[in-house]
Wavefront OBJ file of the C-alpha trace (Angstrom):
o trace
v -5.447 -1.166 -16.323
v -7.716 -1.829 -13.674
v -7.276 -5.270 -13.149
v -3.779 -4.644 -12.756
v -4.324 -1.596 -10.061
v -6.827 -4.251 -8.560
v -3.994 -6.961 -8.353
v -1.616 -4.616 -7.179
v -3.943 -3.486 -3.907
v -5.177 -7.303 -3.517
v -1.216 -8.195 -3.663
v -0.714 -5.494 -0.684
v -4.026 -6.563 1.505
v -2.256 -10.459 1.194
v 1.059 -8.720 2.334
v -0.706 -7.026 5.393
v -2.918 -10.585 6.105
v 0.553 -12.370 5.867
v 2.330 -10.303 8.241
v -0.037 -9.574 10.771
v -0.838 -13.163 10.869
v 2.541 -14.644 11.145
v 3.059 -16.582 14.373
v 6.881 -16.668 13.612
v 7.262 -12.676 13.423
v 5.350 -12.869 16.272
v 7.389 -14.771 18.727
v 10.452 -12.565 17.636
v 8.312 -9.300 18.540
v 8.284 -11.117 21.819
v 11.723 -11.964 22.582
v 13.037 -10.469 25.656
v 15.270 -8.893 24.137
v 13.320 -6.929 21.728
v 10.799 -6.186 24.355
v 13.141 -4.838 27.195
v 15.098 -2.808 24.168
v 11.313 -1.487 22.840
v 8.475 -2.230 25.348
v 5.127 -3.325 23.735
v 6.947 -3.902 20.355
v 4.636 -5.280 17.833
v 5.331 -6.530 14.032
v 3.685 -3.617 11.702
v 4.893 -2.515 8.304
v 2.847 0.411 5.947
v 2.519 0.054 1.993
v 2.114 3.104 -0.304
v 0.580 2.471 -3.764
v 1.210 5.129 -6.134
v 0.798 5.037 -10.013
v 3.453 7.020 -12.275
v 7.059 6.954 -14.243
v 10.399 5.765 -13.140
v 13.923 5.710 -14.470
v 15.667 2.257 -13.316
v 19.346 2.557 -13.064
v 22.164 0.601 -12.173
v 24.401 1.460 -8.888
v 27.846 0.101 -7.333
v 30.920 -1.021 -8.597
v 32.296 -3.713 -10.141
v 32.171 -5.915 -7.284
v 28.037 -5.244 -6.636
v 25.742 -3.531 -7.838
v 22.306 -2.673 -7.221
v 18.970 -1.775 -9.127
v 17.532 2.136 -7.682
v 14.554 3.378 -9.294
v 14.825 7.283 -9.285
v 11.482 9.603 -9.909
v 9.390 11.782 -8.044
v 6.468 9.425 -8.093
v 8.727 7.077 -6.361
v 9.381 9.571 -3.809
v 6.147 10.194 -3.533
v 5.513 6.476 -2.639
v 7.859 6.694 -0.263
v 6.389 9.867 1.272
v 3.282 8.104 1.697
v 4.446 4.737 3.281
v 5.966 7.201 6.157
v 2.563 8.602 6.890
v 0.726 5.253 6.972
v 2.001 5.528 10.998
v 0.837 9.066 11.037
v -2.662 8.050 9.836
v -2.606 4.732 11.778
v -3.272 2.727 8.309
v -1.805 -0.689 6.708
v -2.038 1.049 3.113
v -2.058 4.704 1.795
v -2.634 5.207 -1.773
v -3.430 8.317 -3.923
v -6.713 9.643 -5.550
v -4.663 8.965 -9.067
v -4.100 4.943 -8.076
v -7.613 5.251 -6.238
v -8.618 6.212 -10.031
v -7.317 3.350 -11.477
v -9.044 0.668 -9.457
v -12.462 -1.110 -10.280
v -15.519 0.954 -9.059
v -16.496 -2.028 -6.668
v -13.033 -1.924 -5.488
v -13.273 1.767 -5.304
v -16.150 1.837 -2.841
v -14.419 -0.453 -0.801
v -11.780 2.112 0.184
v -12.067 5.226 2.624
v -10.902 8.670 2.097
v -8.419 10.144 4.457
v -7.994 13.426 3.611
v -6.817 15.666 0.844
v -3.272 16.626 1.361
v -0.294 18.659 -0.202
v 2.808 16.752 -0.151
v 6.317 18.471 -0.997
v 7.481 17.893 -4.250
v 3.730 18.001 -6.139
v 2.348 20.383 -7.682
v -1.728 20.477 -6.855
v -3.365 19.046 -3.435
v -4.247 15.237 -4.237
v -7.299 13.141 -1.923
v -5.335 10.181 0.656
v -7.284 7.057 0.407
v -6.722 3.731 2.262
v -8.415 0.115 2.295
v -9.001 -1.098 5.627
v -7.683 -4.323 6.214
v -10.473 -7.490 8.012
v -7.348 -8.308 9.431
v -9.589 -10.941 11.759
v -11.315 -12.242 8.404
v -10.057 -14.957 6.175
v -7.926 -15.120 3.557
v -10.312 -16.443 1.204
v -12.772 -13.388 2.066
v -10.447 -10.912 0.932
v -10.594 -13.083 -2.330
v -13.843 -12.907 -2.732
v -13.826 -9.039 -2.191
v -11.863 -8.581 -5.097
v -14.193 -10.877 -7.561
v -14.450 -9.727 -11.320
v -17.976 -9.027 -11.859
v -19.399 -7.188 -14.917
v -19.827 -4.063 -12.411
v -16.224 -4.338 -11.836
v -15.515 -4.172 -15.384
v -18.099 -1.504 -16.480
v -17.737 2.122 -17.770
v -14.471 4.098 -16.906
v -14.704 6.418 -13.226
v -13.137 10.029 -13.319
v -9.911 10.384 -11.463
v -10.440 12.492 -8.353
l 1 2 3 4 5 6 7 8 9 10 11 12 13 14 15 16 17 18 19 20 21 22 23 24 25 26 27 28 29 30 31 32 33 34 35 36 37 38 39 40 41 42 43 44 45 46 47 48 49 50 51 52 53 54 55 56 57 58 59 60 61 62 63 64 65 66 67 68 69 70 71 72 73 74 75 76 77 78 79 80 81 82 83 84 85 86 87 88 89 90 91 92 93 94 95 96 97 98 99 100 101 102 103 104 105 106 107 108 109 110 111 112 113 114 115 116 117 118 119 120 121 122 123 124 125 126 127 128 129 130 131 132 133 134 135 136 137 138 139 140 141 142 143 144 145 146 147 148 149 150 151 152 153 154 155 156 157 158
């Protein structure tokens, strides 16, 4: 499990690098028209991880139709990708994914805060990963190499 909660927040850092760093998104953030329509406009988007169940159904007609995914885990994810602009993070990501990641990985994320969030039952701790947005691709690699630390002894979910 945790070298698949490690791929999923490596897959999110490369989303963040890939964004920020496009030259194309960019030049349309620059456009005249977006700028006179939303002065200072920059190209930002938040990602939520968040472990847990989820039904997938089918929705439309018989013309289209389209996949939802309906739970309260995957409200919760959605929850949390709002308040990456209230905390002025890239990624937000519960104590319960935090949990799941490698303890190397682990230290290599920063607590937020402990919040309540409508819809859960108990107070859960907001953690995020901070981004070297300036650094390399290849660095953030090598952040997430497998050592045998990486795969040691199971850590306690917060």
């Amino acid at each position: 499990m945790r070298a698949v909660a490690d791929g999923a927040l490596r897959a999110t850092v490369r989303n963040v690098l890939t964004v920020s760093r496009s030259a194309e998104l960019a030049t349309i953030a620059q456009r005249k028209t977006v700028q006179d329509r939303l002065p200072g406009y920059t190209v930002r988007l938040g990602y939520s991880l968040h472990y847990g169940w989820a039904v997938e159904c089918a929705i439309g007609s018989d013309l289209k139709v389209d996949t939802s995914y309906l739970s309260p885990h995957v409200s919760l994810a959605s929850r949390l990708e709002e308040a990456t602009k209230r905390y002025g993070v890239d990624i937000l990501m519960t104590s319960h994914t935090w949990g799941l990641l490698s303890p190397y990985i682990q230290e290599q994320c920063r607590r937020i805060t402990r919040v309540m969030v409508k819809g859960t039952p108990v107070p859960f701790e907001l953690f995020t990963y901070d981004v070297p947005v300036e650094s390399s691709t290849d660095a953030v690699s090598t952040e997430f190499v497998t050592s045998s630390e990486v795969t040691g002894p199971q850590v306690t979910t917060v």
